[in-house]
C-alpha positions as CSV (number, residue, x, y, z in Angstrom):
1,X,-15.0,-0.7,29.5
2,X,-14.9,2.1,26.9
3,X,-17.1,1.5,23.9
4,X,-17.2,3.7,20.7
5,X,-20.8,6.3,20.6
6,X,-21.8,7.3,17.2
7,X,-21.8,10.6,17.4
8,X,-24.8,11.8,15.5
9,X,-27.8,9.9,15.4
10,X,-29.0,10.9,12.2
11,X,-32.2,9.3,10.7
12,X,-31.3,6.9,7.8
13,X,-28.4,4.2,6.8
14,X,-24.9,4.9,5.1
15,X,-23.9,3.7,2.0
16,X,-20.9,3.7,-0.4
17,X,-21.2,5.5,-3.6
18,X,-18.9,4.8,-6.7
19,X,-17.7,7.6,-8.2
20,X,-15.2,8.4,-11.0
21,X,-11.5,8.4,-10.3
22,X,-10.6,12.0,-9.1
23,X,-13.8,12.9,-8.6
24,X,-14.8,12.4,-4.8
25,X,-14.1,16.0,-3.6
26,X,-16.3,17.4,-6.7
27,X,-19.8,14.8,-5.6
28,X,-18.7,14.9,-2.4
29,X,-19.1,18.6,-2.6
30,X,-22.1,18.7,-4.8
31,X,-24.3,15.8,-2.5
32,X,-23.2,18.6,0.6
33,X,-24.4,21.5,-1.6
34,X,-28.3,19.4,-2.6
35,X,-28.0,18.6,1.4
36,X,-27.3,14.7,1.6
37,X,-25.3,14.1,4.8
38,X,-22.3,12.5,3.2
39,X,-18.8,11.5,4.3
40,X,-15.6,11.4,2.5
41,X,-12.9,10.6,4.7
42,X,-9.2,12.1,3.4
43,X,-5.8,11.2,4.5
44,X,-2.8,13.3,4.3
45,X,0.2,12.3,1.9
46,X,3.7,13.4,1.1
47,X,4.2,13.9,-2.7
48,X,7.0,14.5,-4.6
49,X,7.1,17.7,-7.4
50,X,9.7,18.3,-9.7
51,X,11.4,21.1,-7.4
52,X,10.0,20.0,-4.0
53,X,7.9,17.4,-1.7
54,X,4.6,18.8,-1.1
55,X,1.9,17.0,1.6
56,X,-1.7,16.9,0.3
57,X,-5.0,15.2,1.3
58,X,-6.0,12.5,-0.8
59,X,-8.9,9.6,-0.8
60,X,-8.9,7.3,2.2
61,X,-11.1,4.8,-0.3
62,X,-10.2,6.1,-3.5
63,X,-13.3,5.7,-6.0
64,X,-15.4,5.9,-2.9
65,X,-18.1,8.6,-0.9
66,X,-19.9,7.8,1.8
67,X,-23.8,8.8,1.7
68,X,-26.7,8.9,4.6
69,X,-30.0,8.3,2.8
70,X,-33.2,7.6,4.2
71,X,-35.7,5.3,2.5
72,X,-35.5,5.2,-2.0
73,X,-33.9,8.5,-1.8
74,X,-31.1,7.5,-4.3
75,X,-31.9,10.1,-7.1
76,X,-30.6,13.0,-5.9
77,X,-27.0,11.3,-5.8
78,X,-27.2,9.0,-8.9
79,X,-27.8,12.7,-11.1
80,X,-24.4,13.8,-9.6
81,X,-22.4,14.5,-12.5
82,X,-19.4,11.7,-11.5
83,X,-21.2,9.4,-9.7
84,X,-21.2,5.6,-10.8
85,X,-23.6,3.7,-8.9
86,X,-24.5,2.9,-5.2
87,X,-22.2,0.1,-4.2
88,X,-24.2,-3.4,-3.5
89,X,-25.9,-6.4,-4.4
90,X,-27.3,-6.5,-8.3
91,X,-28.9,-3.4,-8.5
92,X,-30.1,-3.0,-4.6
93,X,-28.0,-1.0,-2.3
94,X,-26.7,-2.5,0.8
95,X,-25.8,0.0,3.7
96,X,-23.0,0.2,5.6
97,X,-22.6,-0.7,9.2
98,X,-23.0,2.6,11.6
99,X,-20.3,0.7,13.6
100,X,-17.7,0.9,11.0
101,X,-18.3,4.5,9.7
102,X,-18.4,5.8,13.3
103,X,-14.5,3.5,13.7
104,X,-13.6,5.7,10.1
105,X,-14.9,9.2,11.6
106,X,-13.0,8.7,15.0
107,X,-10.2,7.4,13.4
108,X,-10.3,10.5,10.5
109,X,-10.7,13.4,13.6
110,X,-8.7,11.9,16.0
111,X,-5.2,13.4,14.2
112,X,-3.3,10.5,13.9
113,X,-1.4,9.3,11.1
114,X,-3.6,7.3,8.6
115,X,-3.7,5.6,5.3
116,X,-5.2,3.0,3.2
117,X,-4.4,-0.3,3.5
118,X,-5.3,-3.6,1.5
119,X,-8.5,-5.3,2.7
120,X,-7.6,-7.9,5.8
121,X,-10.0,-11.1,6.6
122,X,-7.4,-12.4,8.9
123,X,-5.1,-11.5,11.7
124,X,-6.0,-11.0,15.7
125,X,-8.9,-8.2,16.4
126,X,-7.7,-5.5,19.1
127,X,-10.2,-2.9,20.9
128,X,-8.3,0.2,21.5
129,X,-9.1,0.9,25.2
130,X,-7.1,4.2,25.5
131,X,-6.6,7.5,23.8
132,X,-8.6,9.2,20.9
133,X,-10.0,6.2,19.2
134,X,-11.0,4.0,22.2
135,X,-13.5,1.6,21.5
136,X,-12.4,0.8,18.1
137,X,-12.1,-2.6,17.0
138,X,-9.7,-3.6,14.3
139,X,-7.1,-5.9,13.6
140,X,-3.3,-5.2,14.7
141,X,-0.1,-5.1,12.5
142,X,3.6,-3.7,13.1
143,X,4.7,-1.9,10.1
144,X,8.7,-0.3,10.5
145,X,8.2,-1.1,14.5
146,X,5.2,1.1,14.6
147,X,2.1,-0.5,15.5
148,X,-1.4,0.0,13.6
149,X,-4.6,-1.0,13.6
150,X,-7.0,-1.5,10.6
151,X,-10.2,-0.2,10.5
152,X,-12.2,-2.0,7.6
153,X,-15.3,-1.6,6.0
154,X,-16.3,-5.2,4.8
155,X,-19.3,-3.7,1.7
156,X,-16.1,-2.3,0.0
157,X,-13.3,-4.8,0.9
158,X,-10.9,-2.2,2.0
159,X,-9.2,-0.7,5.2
160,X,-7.2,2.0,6.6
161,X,-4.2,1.7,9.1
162,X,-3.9,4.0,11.9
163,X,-1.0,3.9,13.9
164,X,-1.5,4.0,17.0
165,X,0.5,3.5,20.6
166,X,1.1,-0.1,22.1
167,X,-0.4,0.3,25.2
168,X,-3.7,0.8,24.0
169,X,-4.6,-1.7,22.2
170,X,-6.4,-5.0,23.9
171,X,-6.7,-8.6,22.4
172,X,-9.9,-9.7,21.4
173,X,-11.0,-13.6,21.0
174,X,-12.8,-14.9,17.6
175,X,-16.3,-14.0,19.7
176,X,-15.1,-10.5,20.0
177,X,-14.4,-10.6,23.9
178,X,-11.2,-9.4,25.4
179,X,-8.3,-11.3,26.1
180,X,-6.8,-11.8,29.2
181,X,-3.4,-11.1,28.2
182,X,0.1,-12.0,31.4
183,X,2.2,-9.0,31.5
184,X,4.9,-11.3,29.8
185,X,3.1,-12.0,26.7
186,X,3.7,-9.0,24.3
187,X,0.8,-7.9,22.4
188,X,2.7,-7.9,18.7
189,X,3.8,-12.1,19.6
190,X,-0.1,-12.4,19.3
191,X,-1.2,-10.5,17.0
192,X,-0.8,-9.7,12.7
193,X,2.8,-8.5,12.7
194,X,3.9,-7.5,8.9
């Protein structure tokens, strides 16, 4: 069974910053340039202009960075011109799963169509056991006869769909272990279909 490798192994947790609205590609750009591994993850959208329709990259989780720090290090980002605060409990920081930013970063690379989605706590959890984002875990919806999965990341209470092909998504019980799914039983009848 196929299971999802973080990719770098990095010293240190992630957490979500808040920043200004518009302004994640500007502290995104300044934590890269005062060398803070950060992560802002960017989907690509059709827009329309007064003369023509124009595709552009835009916020995955708009009003949000991702940031790697290591220990108390939270200075360097809080004097970022834009930034808001560290997303968490009071004034304490909590980081963010390695599992779900590694599910964000394969999802971001792997080239498939993605976009933000409102923040799920129910539906049926899939593990995607083929193609570029195998070993994700997410929960599976049909939007226009497409089918998608949501990634989300529970600190922030929002997700991301990615669609992705039928076949390779498996059913997962409440425990997290797959299904053993007939090949009669189709795999939207038992999952989230929208």
């Amino acid at each position: 069974m196929a299971s999802l490798e973080i990719v770098d192994q990095a010293p240190g947790k992630w957490f979500a910053v808040r920043v200004k609205p518009q302004a994640e590609r500007t502290v995104s750009a300044m934590a890269r340039y005062k060398g803070i591994d950060e992560f802002l993850p960017l989907y690509k959208a059709r827009r329309r202009w007064s003369d023509r329709f124009k595709w552009i990259e835009l916020p995955l989780f708009p009003g949000y960075i991702f940031c790697r720090l290591e220990g108390e290090s939270r200075l360097p980002i809080l004097t970022i011109p834009g930034v808001l605060h560290f997303v968490g409990v009071g004034k304490t920081p909590v980081p963010i799963d390695d599992a779900e930013i590694a599910a964000i970063q394969a999802s971001t690379q792997s080239g498939l169509v993605a976009e933000p989605w409102p923040f799920l706590k129910v539906g049926e959890r899939v593990r995607i056991e083929e193609g570029p984002l195998s070993g994700v875990e997410g929960i599976l919806l049909e939007v226009k006869k497409k089918q998608r999965v949501i990634v989300s990341v529970s600190l922030l209470k929002r997700s991301m769909a990615i669609e992705i092909e039928r076949h390779w998504a498996r059913p997962l019980n409440h425990t997290g272990h797959e299904l053993i799914v007939s090949a009669n039983t189709p795999l939207a009848a038992s999952a989230l279909c929208i």
